[in-house]
Backbone as a ProteinNet text record, in pm:
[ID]
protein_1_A
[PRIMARY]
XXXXXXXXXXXXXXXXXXXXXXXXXXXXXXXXXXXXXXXXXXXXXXXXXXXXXXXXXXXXXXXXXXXXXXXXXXXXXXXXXXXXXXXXXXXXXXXXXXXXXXXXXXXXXXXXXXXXXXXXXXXXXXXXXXXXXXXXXXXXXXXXXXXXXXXXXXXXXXXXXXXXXXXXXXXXXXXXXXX
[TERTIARY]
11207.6	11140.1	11142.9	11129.4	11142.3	11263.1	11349.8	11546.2	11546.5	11515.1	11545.4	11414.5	11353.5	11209.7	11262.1	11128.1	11134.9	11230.2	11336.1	11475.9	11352.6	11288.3	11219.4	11090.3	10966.4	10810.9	10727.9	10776.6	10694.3	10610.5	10493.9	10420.3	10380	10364.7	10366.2	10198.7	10136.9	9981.5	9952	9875.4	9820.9	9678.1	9597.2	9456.5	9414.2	9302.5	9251.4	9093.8	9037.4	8904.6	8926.6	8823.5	8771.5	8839.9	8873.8	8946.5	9047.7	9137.5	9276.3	9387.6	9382.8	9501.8	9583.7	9516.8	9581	9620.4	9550.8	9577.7	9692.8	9681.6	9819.3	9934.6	9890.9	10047.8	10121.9	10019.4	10033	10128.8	10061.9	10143.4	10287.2	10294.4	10384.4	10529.7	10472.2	10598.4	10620.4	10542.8	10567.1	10651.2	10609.9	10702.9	10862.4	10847.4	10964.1	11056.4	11048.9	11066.3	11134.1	11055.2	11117.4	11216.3	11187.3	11333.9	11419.2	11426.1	11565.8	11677.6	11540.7	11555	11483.2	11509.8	11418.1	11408.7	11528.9	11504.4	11366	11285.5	11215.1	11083.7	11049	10892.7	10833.7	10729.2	10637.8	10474.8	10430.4	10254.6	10198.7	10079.7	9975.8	9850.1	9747.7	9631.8	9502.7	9406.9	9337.6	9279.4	9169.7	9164.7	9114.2	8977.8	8876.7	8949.2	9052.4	9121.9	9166.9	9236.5	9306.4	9233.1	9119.1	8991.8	8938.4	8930.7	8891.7	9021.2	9131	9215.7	9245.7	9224.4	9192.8	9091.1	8984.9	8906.2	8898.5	8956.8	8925.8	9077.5	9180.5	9236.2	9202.9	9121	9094.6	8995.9	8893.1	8795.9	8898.9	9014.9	9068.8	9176.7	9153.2	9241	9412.7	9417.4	9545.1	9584.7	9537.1	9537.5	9691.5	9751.8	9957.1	10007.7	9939.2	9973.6	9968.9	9901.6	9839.9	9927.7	9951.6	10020	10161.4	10224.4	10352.3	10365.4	10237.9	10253.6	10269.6	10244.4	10281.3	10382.7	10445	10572.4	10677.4	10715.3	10779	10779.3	10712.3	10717.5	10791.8	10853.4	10967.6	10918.9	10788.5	10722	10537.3	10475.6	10368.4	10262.3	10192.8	10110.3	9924.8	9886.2	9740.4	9642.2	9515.4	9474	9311.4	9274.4	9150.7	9156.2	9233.8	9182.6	9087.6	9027.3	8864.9	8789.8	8772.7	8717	8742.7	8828.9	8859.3	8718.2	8613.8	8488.5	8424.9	8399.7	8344.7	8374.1	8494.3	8614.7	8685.7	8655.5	8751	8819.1	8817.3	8922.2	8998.5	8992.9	9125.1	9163.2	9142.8	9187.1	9299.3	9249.9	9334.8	9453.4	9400.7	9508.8	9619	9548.3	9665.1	9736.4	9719.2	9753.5	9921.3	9866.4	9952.2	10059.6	10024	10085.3	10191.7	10090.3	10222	10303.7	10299.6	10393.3	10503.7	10465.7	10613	10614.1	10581.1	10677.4	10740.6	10718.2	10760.9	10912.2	10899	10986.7	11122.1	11074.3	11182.7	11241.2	11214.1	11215.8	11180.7	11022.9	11008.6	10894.1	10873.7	10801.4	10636.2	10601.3	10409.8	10379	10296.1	10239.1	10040.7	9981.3	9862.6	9766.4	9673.4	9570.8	9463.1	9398.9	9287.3	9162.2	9071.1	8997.3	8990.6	9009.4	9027.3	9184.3	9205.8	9312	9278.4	9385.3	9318	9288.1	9239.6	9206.2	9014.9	9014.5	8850.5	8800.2	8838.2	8810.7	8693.3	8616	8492.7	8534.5	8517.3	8563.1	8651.1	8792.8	8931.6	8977.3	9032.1	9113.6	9197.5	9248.6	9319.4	9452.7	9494.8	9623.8	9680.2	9556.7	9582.3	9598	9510.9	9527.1	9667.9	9721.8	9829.1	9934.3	9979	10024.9	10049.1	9914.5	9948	9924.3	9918.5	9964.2	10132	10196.7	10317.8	10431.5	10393	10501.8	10481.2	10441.6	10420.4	10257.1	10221.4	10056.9	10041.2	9987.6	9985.2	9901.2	9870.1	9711.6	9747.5	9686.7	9708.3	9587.5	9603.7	9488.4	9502.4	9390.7	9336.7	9436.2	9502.9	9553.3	9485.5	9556	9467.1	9452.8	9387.5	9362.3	9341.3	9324.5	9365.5	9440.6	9393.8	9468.9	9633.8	9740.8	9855.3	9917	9834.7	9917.9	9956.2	10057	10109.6	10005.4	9916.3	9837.6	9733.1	9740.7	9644.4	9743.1	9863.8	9971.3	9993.8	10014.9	10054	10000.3	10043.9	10012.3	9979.1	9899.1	9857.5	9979.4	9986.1	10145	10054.9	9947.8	9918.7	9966.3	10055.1	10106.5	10254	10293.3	10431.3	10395.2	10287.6	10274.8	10198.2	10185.9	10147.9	10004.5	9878.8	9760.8	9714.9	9579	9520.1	9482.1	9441.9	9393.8	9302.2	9184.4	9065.4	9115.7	9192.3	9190.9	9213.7	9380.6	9403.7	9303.5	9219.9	9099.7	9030.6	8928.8	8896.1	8991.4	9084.7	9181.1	9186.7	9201	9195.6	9118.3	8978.5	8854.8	8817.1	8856.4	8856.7	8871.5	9057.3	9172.4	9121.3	9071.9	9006	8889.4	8774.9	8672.1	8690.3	8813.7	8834.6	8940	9018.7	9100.8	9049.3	8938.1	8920.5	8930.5	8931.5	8933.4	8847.6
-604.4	-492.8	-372.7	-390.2	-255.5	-217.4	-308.5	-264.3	-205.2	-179.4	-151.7	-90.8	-14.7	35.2	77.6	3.8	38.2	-30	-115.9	-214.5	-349.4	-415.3	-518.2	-560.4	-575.3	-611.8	-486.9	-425.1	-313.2	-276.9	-243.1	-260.9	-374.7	-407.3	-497.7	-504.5	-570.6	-592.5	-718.9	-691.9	-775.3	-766.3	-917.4	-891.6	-1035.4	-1003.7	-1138	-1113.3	-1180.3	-1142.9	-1071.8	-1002	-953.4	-1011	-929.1	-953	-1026.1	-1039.7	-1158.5	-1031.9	-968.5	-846.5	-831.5	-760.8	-716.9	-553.9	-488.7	-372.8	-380.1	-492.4	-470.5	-507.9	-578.9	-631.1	-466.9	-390.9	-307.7	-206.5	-200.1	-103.7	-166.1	-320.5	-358.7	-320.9	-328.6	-280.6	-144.4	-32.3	74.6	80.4	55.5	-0.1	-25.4	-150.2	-226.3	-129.7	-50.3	39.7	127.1	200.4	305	272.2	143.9	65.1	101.3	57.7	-6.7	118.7	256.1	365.6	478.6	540.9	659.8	737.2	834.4	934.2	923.6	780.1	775.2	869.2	887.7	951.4	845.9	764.8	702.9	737.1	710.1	769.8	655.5	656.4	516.6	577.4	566.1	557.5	509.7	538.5	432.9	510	424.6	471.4	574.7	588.6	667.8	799.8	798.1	920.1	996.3	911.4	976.9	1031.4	970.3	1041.1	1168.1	1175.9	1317.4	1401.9	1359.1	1420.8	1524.5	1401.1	1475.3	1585.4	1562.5	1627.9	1772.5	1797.8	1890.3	1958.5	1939	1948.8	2039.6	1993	2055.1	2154.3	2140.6	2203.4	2357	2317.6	2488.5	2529	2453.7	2507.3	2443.9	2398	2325	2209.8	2106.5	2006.5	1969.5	2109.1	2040.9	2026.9	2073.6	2048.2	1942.9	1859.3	1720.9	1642.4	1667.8	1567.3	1581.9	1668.1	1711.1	1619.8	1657.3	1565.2	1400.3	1344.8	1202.3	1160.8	1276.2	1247.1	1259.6	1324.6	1328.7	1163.6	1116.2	961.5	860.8	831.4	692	614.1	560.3	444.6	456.4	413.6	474.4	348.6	330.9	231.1	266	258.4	247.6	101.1	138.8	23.5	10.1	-50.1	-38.7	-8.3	-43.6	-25	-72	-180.6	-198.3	-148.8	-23.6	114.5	201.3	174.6	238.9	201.8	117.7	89.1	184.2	240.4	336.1	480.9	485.5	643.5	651.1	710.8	717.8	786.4	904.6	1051.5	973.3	929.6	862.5	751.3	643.1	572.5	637.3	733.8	844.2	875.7	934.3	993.5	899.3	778.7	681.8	645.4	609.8	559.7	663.7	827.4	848.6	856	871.2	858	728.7	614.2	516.3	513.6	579.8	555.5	644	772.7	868.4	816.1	754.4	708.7	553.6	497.7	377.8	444.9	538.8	598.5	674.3	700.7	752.7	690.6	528.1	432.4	434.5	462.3	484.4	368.9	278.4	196	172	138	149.6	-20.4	14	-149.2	-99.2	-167.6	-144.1	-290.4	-228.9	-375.9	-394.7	-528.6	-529.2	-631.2	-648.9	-778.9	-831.9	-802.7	-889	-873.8	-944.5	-859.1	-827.6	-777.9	-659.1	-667.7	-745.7	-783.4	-848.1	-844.6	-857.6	-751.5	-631	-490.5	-423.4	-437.7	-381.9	-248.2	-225.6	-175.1	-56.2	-182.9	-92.3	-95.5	46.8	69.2	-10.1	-76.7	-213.5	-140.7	-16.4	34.4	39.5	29.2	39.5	-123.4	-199.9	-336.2	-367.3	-348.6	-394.5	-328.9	-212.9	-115.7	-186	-245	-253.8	-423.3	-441.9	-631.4	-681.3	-548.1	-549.2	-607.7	-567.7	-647.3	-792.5	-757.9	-887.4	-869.5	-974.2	-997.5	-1091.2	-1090.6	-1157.9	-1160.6	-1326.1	-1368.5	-1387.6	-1320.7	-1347.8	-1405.8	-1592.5	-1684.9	-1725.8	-1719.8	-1797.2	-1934	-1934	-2021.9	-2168.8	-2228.5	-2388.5	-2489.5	-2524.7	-2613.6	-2730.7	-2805.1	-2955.5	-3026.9	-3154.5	-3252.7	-3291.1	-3267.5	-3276.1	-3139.8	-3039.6	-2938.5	-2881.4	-2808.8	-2742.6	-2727.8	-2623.3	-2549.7	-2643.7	-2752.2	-2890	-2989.3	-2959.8	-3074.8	-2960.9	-2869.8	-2785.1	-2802.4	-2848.4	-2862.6	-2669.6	-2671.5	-2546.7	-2516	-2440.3	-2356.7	-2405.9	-2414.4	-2529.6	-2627.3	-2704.8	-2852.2	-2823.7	-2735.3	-2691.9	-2679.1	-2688.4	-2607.1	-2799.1	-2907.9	-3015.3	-3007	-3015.6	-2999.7	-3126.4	-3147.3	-3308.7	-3348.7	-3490.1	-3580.9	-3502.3	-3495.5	-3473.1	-3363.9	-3235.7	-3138.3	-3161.8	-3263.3	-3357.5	-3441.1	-3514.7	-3593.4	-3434.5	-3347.6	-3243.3	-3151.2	-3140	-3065.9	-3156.3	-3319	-3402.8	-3430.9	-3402.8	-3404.1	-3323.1	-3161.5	-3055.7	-3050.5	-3110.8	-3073.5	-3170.6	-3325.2	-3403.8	-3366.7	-3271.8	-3225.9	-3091.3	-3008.4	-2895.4	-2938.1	-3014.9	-3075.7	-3199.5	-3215.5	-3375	-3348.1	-3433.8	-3447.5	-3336.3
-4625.3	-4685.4	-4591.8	-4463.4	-4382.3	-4363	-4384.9	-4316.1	-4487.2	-4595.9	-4724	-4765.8	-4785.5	-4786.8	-4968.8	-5040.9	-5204.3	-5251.1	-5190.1	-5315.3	-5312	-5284.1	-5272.3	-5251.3	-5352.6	-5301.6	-5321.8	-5387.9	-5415.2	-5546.1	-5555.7	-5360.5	-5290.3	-5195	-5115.7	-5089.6	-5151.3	-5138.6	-5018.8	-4915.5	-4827.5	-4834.1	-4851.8	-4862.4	-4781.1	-4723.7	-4636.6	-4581.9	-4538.4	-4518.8	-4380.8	-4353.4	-4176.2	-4093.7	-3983.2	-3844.2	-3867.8	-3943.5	-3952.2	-3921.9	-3903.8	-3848.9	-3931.9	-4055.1	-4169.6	-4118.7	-4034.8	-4022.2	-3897.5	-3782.1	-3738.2	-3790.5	-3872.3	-3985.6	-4036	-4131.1	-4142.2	-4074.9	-3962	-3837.6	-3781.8	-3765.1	-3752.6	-3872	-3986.9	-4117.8	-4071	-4066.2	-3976.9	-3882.8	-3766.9	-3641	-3711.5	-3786.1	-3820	-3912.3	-3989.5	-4099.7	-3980.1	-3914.5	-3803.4	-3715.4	-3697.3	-3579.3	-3655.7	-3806.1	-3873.9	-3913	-3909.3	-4025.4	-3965	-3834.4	-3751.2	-3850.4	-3933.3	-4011	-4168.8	-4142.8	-4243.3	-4237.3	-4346.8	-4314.5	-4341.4	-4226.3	-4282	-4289	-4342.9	-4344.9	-4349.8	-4238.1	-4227.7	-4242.8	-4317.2	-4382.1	-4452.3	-4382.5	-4430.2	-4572.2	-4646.6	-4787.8	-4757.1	-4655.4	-4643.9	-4594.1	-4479.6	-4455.1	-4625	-4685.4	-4790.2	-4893.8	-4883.7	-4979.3	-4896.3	-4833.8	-4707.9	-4745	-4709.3	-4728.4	-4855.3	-4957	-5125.1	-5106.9	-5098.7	-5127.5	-5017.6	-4925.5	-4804.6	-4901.4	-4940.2	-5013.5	-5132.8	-5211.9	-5354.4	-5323.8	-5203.8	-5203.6	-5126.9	-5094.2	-5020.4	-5136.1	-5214	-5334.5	-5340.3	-5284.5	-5221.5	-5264.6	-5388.5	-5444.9	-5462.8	-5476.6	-5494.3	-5396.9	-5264.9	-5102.8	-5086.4	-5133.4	-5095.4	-5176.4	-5323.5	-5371.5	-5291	-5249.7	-5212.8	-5106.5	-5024.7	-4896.5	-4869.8	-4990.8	-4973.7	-5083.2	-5141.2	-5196.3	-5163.1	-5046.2	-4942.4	-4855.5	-4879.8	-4753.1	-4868.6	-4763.2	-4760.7	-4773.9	-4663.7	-4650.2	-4651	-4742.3	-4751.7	-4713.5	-4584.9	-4601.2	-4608.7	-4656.6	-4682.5	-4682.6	-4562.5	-4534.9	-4594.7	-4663.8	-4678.3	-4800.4	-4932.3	-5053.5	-5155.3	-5079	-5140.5	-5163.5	-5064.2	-5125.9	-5228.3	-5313.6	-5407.8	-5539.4	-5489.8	-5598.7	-5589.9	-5772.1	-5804.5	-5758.3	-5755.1	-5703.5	-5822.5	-5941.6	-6043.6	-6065.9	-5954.3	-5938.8	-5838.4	-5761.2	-5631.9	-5662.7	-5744.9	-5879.9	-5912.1	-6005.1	-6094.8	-5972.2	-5881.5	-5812.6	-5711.3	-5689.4	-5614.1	-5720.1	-5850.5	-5926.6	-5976.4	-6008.7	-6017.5	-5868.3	-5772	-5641.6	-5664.5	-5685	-5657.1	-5770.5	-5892.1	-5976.5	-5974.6	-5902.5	-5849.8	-5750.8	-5631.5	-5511.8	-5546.3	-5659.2	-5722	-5782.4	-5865.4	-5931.7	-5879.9	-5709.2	-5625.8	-5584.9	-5571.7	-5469.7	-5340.7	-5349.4	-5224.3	-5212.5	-5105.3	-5007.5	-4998.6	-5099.9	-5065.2	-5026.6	-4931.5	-4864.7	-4871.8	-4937.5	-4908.7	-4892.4	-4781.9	-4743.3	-4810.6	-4812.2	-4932.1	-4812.9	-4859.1	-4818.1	-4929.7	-5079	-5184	-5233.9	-5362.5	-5442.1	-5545.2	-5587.3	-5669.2	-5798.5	-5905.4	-5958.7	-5919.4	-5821.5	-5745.2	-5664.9	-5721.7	-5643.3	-5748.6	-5754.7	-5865.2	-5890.1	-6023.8	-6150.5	-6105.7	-6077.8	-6049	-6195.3	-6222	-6323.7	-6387.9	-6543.2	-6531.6	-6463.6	-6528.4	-6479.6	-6312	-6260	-6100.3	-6076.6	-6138.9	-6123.9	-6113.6	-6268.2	-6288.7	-6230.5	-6162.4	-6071.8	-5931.9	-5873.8	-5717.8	-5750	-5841.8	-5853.8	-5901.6	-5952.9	-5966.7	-5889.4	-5781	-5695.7	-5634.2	-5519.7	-5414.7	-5368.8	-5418.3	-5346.7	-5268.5	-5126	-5064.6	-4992.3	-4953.6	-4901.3	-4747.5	-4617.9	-4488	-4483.9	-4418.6	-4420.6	-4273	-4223.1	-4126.1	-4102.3	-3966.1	-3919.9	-3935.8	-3977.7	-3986.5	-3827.5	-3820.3	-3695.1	-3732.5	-3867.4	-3880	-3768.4	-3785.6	-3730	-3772.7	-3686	-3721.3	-3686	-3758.6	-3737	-3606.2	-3611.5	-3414.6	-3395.9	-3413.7	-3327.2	-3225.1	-3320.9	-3259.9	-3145.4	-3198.1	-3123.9	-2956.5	-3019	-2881.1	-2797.6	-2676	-2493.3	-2487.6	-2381.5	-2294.2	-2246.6	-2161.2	-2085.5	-1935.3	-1916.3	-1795	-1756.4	-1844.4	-1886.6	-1798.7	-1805.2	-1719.4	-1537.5	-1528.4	-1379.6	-1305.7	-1413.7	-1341.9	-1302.9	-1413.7	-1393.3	-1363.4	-1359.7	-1315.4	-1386	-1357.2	-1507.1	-1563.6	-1487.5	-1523.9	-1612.8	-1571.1	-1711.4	-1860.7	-1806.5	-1958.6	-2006.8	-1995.3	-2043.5	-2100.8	-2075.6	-2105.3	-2204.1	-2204.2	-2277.7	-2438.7	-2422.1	-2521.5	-2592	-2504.9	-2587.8	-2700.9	-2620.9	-2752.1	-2847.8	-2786.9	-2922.5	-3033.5	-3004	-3093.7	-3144.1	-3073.9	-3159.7	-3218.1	-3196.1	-3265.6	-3368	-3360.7	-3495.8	-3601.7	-3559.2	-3644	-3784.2	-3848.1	-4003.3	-4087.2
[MASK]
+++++++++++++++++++++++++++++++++++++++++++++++++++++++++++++++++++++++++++++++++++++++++++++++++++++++++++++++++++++++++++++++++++++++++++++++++++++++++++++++++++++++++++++++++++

């Protein structure tokens, strides 16, 4: 999706609860987009900027400045669209946003803590808009029993530690992985 920005996953919805690093994922497609493709415009945003933005916007009379300005981007990521509850003018206005940068082929990735279909009283059209492409859940690494994260030795394990750490190290991994 970043070596091809808009041929694939668009838009590209990421949603997950608190602190799982949905917003460096974010920045990372950024990053990755710019390696592949310097001449891109990309824009990173959170909802609340782009609502400031609108509105500091309309209030100087300048409302086609603003749309201009993110129709111009290649790669458009926006983080924090849960806030879009009870905004029925920035609704209105992402909505038409992503359907001309959909229409250019151009790149929208936006973050959720829900999806979007559990965003209180989102528009169905925006629903069905940013559920269009690829929705996707970033979940909390599992620590079950079996899995790597439980099987994996420390990088201590290379340098020849002592029993006593391995007994202590085993204890954990069995009370932080058990059933």
């Amino acid at each position: 999706m970043a070596e091809s920005p808009g041929a694939a996953y668009n838009p590209l919805f990421i949603y997950s609860g608190s602190g799982l690093g949905k917003t460096h994922l974010l920045m990372a497609v950024g990053h990755a987009a710019k390696k592949a493709a310097p001449q891109l415009n990309i824009e990173y945003l959170t909802l609340d900027e782009y609502v400031e933005a609108f509105h500091a916007s309309v209030a100087a009379g300048q409302g086609d400045a603003f749309r201009r300005r993110f129709q111009n981007v290649d790669v458009l990521l926006v983080d924090d669209v849960q806030f879009l509850t009870n905004r029925k003018e920035m609704q209105s206005e992402l909505l038409r946003l992503t359907e001309a940068l959909q229409a250019a082929g151009r790149q929208i990735v936006l973050t959720s803590d829900r999806p979007p279909p559990d965003i209180a009283d989102l528009d169905e059209r925006l629903i069905s808009r940013l559920s269009g492409g690829l929705v996707v859940i970033w979940a909390r690494p599992t620590t079950r029993r079996g899995s790597r994260s439980c099987g994996a030795r420390p990088k201590s394990a290379a340098r020849g530690s002592s029993r006593a750490f391995w007994r202590r190290w085993r204890r954990r991994r069995s009370a932080t992985c058990a059933s």
